[in-house]
N, C-alpha and C positions, 0 to 999 in steps of 0.2 A: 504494500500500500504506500505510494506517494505521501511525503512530509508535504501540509497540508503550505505552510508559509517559511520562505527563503528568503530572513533578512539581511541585504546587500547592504556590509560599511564600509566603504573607503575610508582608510587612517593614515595621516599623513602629520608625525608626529603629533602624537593624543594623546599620549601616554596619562597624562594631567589627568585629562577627563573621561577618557577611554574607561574604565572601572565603574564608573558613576552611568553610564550609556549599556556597559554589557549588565550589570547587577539587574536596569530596571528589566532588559529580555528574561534574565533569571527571575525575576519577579512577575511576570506576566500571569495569569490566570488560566490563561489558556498556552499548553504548553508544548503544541506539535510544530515546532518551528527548529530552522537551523539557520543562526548566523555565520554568514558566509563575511569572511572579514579581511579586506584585502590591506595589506598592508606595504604603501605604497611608496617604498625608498624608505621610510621615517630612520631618524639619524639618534633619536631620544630612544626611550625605553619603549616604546611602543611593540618590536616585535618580543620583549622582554614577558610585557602585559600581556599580551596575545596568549604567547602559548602557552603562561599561564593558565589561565581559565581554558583552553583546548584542554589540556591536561586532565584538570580536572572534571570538564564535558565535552564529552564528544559531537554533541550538538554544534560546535562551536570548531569551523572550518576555517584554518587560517593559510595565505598564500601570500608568500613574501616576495618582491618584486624589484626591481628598477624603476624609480619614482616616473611615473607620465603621465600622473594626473589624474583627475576626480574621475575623469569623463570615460578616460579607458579602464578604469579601475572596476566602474561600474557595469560597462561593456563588457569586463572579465566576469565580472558577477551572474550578470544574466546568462553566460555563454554555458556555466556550472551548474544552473540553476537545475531543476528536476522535480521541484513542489509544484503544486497546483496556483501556489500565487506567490507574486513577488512584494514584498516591501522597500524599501531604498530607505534607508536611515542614514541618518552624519551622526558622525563617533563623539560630539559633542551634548548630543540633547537627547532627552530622556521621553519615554511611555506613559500615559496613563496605565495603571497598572491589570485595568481590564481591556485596553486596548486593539487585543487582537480577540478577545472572548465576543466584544461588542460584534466588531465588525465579521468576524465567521458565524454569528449565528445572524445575520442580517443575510449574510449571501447565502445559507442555508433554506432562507425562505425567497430572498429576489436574486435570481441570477444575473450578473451584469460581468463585463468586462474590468468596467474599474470600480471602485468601494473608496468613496474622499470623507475626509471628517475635518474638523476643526483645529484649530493650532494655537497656543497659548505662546507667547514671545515674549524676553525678558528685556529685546532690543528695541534702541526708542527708533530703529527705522522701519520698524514693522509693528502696526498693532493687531490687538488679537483679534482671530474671529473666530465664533463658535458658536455649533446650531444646537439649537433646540425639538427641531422637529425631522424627521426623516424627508428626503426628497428624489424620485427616480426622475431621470432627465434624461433626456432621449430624443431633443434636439439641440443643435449646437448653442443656436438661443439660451435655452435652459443651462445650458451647462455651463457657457461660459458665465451666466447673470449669477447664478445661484453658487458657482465654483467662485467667483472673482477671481479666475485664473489668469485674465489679462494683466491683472497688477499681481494680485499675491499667488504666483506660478511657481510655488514651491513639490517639488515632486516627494519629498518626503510626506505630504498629505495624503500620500492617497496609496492602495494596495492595488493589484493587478494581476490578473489572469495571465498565467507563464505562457499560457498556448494562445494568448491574444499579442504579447509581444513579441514572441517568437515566431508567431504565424507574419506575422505583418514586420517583421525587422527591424521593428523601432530597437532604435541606440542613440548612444549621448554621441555629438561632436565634438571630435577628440583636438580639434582646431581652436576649440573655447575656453576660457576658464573661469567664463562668468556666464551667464544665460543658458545654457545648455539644459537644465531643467525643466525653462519656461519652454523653450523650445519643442523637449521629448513629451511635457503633458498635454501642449496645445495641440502636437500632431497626433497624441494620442485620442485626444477627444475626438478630432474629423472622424476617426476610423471605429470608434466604440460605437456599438449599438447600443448601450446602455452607462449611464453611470448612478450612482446611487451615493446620496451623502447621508451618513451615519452619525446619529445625534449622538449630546451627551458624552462624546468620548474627545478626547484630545490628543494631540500630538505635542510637548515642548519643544519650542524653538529657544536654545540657551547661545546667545552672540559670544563668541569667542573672537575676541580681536588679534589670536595669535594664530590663528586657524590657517590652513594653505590660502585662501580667499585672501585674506584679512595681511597675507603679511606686508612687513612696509618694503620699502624703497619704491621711488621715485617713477622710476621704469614701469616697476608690476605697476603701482595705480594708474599710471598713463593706460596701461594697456588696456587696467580695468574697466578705467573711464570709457577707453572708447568701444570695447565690448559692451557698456552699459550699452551705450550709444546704438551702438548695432543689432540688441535685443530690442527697440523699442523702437526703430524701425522693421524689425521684424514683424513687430506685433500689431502693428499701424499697417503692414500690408496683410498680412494674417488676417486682418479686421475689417481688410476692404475687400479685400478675397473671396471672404465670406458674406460680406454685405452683412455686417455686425459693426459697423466703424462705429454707431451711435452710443455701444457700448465701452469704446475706450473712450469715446468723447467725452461721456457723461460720466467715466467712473468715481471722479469727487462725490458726485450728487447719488451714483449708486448705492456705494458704502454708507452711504446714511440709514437703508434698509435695513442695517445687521447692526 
């Protein structure tokens, strides 16, 4: 029988917090999962941390590497994968502790492609959103108003059907080192026949300004900036594409809804 959820983390020295991220999987409720944990060049303790907890579960799949990034890191992930659904988690931020309990007995009653919930954030560039009420979507309309995927296109929101991403070939762009999230959820949407957001449960978003994203020199931010740059003209043609522009137009005036 197929491991029901295959949580993908990219660690790129986490050593810090990496402990605090694998404990809440150990603490989940619902407990047929394997983190798949790739461990990407890190120069700290990171592959120290790792096979520690391998060691002591085997649930806990670790693959040390040549650093090149979130993007292929993830790419590796899915390539492993063999459960019935994917999760994508950052080695920095933590579960609700029912988290995956919530959301498999949801897909037990409505089958969809993707399963999104809510996300708690501790950074002041991101505020929270979280639902209250369950929602199936199943036009892009819907998905994108109800997901606010246009702005908050974070892919650790949401789980995923292995033989929807695998069918269809979605992967991160290994050419990115900022947007590639918003990128792989928005093209994921086109292609789901369903999506379903799952009340009451959360995801933590914990900012780490030491994170691969986050580190400084002058250089990376440039590049940063202009990968912002490049994400949000993606999503502005994304939005005309689709003949949805109104909803990046109006996203200020959106977010008042939540």
């Amino acid at each position: 029988m197929k491991t029901k959820i295959s949580v993908i983390i990219p660690v790129f020295n986490g050593a810090k917090y990496l402990p605090r991220c694998l404990d809440s999987l150990l603490n989940q409720t619902f407990q047929d999962w394997v983190a798949i944990c790739i461990d990407d060049g890190s120069t700290d303790n990171t592959a120290i941390v790792l096979d520690k907890y391998a060691t002591q579960d085997k649930r806990f799949i670790v693959i040390h590497k040549k650093n090149a990034g979130v993007s292929a890191a993830r790419n590796d992930g899915i390539k492993l994968a063999e459960s019935e659904y994917i999760h994508f988690m950052d080695a920095d931020d933590i579960l609700d502790a029912d988290y995956y309990e919530k959301i498999m007995k949801t897909a037990n009653q409505i089958k969809a492609d993707i399963y999104g919930t809510g996300f708690v954030s501790d950074s002041r560039y991101s505020s929270n959103l979280v639902y209250k009420k369950s929602h199936v979507l199943q036009t892009l309309f819907a998905k994108l108003f109800w997901s606010q995927a246009l702005v908050k296109s974070f892919v650790w929101r949401y789980v995923f059907r292995t033989d929807f991403i695998k069918k269809n070939g979605l992967c991160f762009d290994t050419n990115l080192i900022s947007q590639e999230d918003a990128l792989f959820v928005l093209n994921s949407f086109v292609l789901a026949d369903k999506v379903v957001i799952v009340p009451n449960v959360n995801y933590h978003y914990i900012f780490n300004e030491n994170s691969a994203l986050n580190k400084k020199g002058k250089a990376h931010h440039d590049k940063l900036k202009q990968q912002y740059k490049i994400g949000k003209q993606y999503k502005i043609k994304y939005a005309k594409d689709n003949n949805v522009l109104f909803l990046w137009q109006w996203r200020k005036i959106i977010k008042l809804f939540f």
